[in-house]
PyMOL commands that place a pseudoatom at each C-alpha (Angstrom):
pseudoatom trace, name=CA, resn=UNK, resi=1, chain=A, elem=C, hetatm=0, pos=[86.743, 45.321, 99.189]
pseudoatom trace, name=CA, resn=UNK, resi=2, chain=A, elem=C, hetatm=0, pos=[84.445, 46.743, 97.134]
pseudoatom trace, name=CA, resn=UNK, resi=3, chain=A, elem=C, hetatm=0, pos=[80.853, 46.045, 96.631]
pseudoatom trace, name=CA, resn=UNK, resi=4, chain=A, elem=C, hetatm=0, pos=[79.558, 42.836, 94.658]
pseudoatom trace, name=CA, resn=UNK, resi=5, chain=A, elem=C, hetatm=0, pos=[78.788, 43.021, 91.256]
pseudoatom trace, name=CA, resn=UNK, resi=6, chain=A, elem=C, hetatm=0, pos=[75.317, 42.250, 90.029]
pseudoatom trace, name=CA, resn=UNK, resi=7, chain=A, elem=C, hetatm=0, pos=[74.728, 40.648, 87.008]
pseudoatom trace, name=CA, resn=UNK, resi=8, chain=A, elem=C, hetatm=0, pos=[72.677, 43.826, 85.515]
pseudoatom trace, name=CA, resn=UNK, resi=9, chain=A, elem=C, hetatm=0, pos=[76.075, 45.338, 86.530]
pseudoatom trace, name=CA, resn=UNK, resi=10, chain=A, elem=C, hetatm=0, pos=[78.066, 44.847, 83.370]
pseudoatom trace, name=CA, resn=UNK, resi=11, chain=A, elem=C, hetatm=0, pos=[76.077, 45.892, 81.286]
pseudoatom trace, name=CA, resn=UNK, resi=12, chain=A, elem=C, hetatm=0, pos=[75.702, 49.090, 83.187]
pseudoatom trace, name=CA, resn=UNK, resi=13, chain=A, elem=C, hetatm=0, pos=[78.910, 49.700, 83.106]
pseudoatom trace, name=CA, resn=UNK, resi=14, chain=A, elem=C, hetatm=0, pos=[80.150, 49.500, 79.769]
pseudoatom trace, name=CA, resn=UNK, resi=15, chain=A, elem=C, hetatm=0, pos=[76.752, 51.398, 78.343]
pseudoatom trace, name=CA, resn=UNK, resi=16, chain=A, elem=C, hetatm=0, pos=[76.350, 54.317, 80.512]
pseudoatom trace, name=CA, resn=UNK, resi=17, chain=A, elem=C, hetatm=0, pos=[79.671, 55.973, 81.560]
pseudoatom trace, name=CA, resn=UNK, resi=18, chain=A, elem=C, hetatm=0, pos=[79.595, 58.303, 84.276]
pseudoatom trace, name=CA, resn=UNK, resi=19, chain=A, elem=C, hetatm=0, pos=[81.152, 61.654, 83.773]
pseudoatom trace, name=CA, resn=UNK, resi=20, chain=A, elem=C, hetatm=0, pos=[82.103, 63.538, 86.147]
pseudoatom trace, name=CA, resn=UNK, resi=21, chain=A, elem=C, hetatm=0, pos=[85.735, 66.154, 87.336]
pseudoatom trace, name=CA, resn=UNK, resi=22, chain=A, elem=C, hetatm=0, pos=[88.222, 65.218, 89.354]
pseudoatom trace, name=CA, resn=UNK, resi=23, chain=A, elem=C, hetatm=0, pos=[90.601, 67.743, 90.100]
pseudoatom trace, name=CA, resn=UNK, resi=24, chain=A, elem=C, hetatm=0, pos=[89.791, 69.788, 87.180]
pseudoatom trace, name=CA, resn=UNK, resi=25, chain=A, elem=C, hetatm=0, pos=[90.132, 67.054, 84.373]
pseudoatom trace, name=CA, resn=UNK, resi=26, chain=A, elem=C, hetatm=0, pos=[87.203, 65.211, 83.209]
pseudoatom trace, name=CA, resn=UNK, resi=27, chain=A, elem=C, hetatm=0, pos=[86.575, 61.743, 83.820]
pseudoatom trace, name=CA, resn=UNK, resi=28, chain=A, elem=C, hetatm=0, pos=[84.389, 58.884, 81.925]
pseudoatom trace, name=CA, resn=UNK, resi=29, chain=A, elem=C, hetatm=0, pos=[84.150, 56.333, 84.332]
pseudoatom trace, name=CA, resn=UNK, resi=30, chain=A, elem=C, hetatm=0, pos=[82.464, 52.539, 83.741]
pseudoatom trace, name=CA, resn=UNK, resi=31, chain=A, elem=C, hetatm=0, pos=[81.704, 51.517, 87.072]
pseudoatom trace, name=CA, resn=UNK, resi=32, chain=A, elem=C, hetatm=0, pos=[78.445, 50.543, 88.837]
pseudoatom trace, name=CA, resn=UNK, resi=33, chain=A, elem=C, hetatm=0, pos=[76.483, 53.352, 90.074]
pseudoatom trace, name=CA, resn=UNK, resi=34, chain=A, elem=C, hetatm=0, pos=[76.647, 52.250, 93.623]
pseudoatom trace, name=CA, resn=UNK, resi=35, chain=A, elem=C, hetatm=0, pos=[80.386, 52.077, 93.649]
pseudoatom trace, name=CA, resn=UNK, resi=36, chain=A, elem=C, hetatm=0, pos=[81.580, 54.154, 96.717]
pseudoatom trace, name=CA, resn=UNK, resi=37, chain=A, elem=C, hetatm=0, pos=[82.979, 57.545, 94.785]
pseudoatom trace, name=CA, resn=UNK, resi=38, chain=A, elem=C, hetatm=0, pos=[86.725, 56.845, 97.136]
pseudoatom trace, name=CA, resn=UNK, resi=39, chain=A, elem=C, hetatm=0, pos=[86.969, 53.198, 95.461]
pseudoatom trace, name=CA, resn=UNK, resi=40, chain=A, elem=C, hetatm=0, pos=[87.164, 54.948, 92.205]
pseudoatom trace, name=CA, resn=UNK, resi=41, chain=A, elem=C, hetatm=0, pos=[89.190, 57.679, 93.879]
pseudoatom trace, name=CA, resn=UNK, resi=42, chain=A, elem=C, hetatm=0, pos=[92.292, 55.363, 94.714]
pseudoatom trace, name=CA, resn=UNK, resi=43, chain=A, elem=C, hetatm=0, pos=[91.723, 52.369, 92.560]
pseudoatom trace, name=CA, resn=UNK, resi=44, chain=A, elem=C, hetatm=0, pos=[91.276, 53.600, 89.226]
pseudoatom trace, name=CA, resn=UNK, resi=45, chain=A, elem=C, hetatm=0, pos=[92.316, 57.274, 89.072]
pseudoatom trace, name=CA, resn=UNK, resi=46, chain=A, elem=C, hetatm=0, pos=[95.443, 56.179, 91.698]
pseudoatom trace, name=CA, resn=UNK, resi=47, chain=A, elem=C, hetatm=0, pos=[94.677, 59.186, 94.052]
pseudoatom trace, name=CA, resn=UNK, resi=48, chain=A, elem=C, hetatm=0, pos=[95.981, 58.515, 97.540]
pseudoatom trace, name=CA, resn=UNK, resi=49, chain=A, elem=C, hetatm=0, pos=[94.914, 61.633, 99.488]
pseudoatom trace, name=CA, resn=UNK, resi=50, chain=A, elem=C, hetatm=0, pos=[90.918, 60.224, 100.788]
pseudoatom trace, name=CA, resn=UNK, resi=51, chain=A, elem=C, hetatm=0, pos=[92.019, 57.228, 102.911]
pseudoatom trace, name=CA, resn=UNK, resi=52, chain=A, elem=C, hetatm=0, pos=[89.936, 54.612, 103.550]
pseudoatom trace, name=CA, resn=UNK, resi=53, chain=A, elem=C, hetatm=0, pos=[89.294, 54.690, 107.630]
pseudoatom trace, name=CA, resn=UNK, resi=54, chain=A, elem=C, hetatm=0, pos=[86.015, 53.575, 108.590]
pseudoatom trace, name=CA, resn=UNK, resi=55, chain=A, elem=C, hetatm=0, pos=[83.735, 52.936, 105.725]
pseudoatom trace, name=CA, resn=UNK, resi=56, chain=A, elem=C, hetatm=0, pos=[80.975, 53.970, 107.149]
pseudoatom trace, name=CA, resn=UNK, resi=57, chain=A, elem=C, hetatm=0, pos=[81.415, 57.881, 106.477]
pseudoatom trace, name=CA, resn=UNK, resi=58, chain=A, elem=C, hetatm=0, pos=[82.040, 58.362, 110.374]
pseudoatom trace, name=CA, resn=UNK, resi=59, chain=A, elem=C, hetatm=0, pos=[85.821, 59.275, 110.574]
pseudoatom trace, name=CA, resn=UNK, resi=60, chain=A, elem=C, hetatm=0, pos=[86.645, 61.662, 107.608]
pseudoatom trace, name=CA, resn=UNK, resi=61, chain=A, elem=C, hetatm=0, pos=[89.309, 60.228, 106.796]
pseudoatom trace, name=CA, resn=UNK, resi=62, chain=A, elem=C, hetatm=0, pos=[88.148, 60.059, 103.181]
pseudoatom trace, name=CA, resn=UNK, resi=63, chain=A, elem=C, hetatm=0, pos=[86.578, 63.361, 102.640]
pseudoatom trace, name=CA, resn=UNK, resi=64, chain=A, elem=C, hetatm=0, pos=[86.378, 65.261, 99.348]
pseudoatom trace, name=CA, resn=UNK, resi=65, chain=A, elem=C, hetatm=0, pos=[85.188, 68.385, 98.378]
pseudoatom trace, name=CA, resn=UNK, resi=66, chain=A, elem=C, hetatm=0, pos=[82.162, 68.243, 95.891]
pseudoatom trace, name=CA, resn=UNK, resi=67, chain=A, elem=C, hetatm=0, pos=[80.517, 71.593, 94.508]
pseudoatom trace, name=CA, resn=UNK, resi=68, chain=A, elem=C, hetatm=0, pos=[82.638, 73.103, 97.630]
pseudoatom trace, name=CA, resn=UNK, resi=69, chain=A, elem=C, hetatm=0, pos=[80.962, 71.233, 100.000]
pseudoatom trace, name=CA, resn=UNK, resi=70, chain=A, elem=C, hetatm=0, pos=[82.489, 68.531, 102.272]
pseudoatom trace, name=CA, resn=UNK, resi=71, chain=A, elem=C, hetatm=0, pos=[81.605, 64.966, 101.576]
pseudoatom trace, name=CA, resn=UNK, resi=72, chain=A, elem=C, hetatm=0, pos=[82.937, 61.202, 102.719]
pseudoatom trace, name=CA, resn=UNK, resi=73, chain=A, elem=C, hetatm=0, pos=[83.739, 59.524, 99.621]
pseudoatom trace, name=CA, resn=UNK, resi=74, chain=A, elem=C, hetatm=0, pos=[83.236, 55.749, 101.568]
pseudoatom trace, name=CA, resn=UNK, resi=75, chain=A, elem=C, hetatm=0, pos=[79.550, 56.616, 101.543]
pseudoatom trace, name=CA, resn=UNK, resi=76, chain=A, elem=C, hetatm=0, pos=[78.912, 58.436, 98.611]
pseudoatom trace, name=CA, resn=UNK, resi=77, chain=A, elem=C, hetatm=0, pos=[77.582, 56.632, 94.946]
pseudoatom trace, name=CA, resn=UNK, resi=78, chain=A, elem=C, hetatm=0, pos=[79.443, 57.454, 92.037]
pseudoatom trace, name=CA, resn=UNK, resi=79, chain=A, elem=C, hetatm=0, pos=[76.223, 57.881, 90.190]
pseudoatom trace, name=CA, resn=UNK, resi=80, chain=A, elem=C, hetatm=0, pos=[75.655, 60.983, 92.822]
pseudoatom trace, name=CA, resn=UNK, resi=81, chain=A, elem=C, hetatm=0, pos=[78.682, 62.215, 91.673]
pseudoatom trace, name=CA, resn=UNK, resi=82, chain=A, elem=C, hetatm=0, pos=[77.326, 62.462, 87.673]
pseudoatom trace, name=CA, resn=UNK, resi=83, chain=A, elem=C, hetatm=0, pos=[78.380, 65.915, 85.964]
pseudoatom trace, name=CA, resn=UNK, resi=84, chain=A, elem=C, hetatm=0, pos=[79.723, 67.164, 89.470]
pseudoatom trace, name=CA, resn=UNK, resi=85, chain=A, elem=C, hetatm=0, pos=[83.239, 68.673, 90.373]
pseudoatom trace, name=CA, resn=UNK, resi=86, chain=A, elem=C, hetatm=0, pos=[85.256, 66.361, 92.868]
pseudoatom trace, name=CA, resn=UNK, resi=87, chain=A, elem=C, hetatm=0, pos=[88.671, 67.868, 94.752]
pseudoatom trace, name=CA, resn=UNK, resi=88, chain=A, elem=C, hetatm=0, pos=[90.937, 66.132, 96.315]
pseudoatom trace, name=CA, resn=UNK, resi=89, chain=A, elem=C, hetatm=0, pos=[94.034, 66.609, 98.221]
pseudoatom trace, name=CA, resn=UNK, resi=90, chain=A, elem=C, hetatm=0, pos=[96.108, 66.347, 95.473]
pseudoatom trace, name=CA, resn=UNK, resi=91, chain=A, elem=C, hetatm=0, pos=[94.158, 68.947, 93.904]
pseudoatom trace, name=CA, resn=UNK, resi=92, chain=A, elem=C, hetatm=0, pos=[94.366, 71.632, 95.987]
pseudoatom trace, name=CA, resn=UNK, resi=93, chain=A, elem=C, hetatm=0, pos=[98.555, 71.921, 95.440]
pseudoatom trace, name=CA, resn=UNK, resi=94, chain=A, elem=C, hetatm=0, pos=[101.537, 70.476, 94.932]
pseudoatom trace, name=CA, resn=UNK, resi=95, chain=A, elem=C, hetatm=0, pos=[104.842, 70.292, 96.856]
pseudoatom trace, name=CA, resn=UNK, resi=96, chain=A, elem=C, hetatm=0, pos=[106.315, 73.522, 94.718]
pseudoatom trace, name=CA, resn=UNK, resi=97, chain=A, elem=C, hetatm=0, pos=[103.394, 75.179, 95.801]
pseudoatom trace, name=CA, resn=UNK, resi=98, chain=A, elem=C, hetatm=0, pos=[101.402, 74.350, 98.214]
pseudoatom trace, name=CA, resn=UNK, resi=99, chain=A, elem=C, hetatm=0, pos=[97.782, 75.621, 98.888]
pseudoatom trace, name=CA, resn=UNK, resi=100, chain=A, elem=C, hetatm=0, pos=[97.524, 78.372, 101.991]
pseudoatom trace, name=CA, resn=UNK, resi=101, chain=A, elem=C, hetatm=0, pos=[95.918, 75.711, 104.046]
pseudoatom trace, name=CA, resn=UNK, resi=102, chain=A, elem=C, hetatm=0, pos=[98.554, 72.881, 103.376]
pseudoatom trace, name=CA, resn=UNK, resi=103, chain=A, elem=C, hetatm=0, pos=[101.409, 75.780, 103.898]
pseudoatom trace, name=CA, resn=UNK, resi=104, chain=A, elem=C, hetatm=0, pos=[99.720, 76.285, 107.412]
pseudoatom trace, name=CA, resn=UNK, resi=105, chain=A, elem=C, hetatm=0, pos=[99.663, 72.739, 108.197]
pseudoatom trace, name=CA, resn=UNK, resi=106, chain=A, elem=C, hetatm=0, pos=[103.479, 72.151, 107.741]
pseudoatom trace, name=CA, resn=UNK, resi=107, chain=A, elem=C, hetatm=0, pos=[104.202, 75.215, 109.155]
pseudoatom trace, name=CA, resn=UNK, resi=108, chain=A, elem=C, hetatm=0, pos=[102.305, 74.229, 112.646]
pseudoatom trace, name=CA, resn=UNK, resi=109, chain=A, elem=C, hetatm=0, pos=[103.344, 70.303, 112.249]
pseudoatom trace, name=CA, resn=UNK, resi=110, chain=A, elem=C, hetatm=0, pos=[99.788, 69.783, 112.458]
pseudoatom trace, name=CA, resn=UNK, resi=111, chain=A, elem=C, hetatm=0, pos=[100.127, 65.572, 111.324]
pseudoatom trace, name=CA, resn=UNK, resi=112, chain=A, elem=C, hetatm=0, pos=[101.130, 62.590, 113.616]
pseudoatom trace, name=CA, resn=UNK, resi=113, chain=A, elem=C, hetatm=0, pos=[100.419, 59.313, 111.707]
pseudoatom trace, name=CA, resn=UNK, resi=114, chain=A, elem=C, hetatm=0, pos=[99.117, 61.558, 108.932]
pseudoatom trace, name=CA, resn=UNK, resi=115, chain=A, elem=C, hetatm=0, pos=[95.929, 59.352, 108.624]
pseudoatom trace, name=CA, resn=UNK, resi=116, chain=A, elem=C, hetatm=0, pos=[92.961, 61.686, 108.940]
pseudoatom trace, name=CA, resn=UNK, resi=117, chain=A, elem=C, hetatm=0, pos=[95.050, 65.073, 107.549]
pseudoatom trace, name=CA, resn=UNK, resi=118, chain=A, elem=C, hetatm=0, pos=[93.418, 64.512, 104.575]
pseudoatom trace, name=CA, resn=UNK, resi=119, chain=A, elem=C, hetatm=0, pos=[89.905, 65.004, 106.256]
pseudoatom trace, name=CA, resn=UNK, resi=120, chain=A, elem=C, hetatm=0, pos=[91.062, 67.634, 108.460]
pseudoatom trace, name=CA, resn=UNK, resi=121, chain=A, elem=C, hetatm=0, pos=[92.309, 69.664, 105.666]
pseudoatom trace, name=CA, resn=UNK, resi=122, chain=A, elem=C, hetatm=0, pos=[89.393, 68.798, 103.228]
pseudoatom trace, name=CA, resn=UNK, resi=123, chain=A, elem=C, hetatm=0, pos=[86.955, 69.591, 105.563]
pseudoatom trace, name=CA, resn=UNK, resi=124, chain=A, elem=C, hetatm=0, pos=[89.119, 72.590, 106.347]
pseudoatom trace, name=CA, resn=UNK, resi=125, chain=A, elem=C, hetatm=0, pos=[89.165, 73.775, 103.055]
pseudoatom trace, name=CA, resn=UNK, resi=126, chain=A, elem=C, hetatm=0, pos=[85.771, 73.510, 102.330]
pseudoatom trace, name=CA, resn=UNK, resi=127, chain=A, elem=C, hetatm=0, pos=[84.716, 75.887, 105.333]
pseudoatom trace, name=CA, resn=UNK, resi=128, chain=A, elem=C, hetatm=0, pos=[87.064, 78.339, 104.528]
pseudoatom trace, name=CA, resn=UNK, resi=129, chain=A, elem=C, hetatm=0, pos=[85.709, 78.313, 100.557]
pseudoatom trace, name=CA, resn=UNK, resi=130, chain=A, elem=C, hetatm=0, pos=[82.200, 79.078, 102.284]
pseudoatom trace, name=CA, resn=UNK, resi=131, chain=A, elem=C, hetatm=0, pos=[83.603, 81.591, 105.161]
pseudoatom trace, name=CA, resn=UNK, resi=132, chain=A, elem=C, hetatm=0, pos=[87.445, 82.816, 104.518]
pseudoatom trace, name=CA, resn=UNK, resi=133, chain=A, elem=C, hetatm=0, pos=[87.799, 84.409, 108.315]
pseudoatom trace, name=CA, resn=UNK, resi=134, chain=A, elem=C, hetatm=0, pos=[85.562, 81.468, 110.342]
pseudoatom trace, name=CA, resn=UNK, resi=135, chain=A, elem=C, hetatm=0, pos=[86.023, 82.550, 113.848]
pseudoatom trace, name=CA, resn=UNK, resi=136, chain=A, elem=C, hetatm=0, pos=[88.367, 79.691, 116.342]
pseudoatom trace, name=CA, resn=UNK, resi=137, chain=A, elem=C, hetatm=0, pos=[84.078, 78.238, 117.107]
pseudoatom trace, name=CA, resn=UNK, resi=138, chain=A, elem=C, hetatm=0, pos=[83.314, 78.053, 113.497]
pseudoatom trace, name=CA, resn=UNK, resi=139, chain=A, elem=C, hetatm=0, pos=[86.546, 76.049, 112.948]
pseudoatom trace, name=CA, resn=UNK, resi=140, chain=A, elem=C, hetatm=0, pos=[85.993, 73.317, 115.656]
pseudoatom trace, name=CA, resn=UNK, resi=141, chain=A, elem=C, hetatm=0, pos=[82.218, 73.191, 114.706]
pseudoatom trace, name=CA, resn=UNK, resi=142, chain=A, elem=C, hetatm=0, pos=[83.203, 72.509, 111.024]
pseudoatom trace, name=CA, resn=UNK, resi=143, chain=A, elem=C, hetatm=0, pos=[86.073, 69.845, 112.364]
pseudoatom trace, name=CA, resn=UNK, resi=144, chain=A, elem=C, hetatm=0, pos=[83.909, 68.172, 115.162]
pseudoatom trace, name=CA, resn=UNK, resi=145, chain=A, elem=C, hetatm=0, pos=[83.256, 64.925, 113.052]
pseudoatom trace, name=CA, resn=UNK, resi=146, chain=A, elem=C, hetatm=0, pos=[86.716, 64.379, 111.657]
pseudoatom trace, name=CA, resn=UNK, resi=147, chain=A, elem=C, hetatm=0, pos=[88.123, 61.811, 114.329]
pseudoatom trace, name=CA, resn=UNK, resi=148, chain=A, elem=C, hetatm=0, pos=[91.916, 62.182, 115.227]
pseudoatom trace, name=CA, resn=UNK, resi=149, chain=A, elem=C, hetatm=0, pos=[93.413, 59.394, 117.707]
pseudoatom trace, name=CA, resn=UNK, resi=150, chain=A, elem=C, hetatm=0, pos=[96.924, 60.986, 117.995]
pseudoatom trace, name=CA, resn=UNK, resi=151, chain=A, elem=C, hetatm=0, pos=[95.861, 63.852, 119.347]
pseudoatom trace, name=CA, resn=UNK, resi=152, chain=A, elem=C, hetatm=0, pos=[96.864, 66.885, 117.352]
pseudoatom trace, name=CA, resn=UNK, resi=153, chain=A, elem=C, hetatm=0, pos=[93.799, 68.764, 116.850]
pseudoatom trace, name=CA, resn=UNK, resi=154, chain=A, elem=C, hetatm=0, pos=[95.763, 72.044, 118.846]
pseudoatom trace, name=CA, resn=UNK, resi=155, chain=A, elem=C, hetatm=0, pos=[98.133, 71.934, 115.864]
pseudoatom trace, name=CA, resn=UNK, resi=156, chain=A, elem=C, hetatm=0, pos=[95.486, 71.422, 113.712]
pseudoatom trace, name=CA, resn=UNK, resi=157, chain=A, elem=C, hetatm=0, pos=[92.996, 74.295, 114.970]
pseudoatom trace, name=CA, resn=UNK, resi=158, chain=A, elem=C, hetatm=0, pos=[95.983, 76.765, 115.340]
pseudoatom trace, name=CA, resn=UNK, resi=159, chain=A, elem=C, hetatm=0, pos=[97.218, 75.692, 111.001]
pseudoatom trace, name=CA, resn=UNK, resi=160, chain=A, elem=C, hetatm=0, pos=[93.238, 76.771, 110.145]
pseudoatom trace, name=CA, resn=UNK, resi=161, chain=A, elem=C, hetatm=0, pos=[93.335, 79.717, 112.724]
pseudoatom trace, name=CA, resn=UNK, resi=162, chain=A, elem=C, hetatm=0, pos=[96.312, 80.711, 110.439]
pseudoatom trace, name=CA, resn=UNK, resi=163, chain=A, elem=C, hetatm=0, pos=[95.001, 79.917, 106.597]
pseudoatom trace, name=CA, resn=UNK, resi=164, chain=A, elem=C, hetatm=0, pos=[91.806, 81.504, 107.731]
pseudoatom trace, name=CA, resn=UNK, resi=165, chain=A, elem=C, hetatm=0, pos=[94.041, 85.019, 108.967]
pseudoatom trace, name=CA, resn=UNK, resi=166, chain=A, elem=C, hetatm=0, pos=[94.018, 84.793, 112.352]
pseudoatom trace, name=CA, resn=UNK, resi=167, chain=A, elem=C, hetatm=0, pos=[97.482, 85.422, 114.246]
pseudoatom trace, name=CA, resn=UNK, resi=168, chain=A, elem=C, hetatm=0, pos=[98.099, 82.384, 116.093]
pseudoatom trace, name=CA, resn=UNK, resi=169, chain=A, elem=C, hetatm=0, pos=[101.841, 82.358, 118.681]
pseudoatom trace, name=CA, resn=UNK, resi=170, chain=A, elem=C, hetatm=0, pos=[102.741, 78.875, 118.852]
pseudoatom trace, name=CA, resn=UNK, resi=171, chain=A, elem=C, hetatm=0, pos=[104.225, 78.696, 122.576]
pseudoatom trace, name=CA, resn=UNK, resi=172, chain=A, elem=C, hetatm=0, pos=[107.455, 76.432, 122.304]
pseudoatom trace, name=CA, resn=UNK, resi=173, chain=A, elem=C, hetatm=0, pos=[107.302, 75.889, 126.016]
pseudoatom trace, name=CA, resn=UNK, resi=174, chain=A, elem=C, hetatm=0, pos=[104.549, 74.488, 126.505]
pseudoatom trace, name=CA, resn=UNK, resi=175, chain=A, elem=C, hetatm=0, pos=[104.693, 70.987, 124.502]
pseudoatom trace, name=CA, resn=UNK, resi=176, chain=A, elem=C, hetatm=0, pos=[104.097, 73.546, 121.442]
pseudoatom trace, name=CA, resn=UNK, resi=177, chain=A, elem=C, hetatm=0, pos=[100.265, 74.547, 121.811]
pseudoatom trace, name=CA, resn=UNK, resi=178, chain=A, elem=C, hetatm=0, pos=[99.304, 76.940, 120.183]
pseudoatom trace, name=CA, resn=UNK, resi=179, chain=A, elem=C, hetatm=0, pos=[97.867, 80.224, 121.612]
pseudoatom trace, name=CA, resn=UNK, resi=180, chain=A, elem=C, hetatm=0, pos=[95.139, 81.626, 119.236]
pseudoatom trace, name=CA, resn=UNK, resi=181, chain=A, elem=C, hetatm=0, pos=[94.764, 85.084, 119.405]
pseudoatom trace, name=CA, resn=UNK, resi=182, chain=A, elem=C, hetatm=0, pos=[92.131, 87.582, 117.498]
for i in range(1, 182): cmd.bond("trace and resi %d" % i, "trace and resi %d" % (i + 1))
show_as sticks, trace
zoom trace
């Protein structure tokens, strides 16, 4: 649930719209500036890629990309987001054509339950817009704070091994880990 209104809040949010871009279209939104930025997200522009996990910015599960950097929605304002540029999952492809990252992440089945993808592949992303080639280090440093209970981060390191150019064999044998190689 989101967070009470005030009474000061009304007014606030029918006389000072904040603008900011969400996947490349612009946005006006009336909302209170404390408003966590995912409420807005999935309640009133119906995008479904941030989950909400934690709410405390701890998991990842809800992570955008902001001015290219990384960022859990849960925890961030929607007045910090003012005249900004805010990506989601849906904005980085669609199913006809998937960004590189997304293409790697089918190809390597790198999703269980599915629910923290979208901060493994956000926070993904947003390392490889800073660093295209970050080495197999760089990778689990960026990913360290993006919490996965089933257990696929191999899959997971070996589809950002491949979107960032690295050859990666994925050994059928063995359960299907993947062998990283430079």
């Amino acid at each position: 649930m989101g967070p009470r209104l005030r009474e000061d809040d009304a007014e606030r949010m029918t006389s000072d719209p904040i603008r900011l871009t969400v996947n490349g279209t612009n946005h006006s939104i009336a909302a209170a500036p404390d408003t966590p930025l995912l409420y807005i997200l999935r309640n009133d522009l119906e995008l479904n890629g941030p989950k909400f996990g934690c709410g405390l910015g701890e998991c990842g599960a809800c992570t955008v990309i902001v001015d290219g950097v990384a960022a859990r929605s849960c925890v961030l304002p929607l007045s910090a987001c003012a005249g900004r540029s805010v990506t989601t999952l849906e904005g980085l492809g669609s199913r006809e054509r998937p960004d590189p990252l997304q293409a790697a992440f089918v190809q390597h089945q790198a999703a269980q339950c599915g629910y923290c993808l979208n901060g493994m592949i956000m926070t993904a992303k947003a390392l490889l817009l800073r660093n295209p080639h970050p080495s197999e280090q760089e990778i689990k440093q960026a990913l360290r704070y993006n919490l996965c209970r089933c257990g696929t981060h191999v899959e997971i390191l070996a589809a950002v091994m491949t979107a960032a150019g690295h050859h990666v064999a994925r050994d059928h044998t063995a359960g299907g880990a993947a062998d990283a190689t430079h």
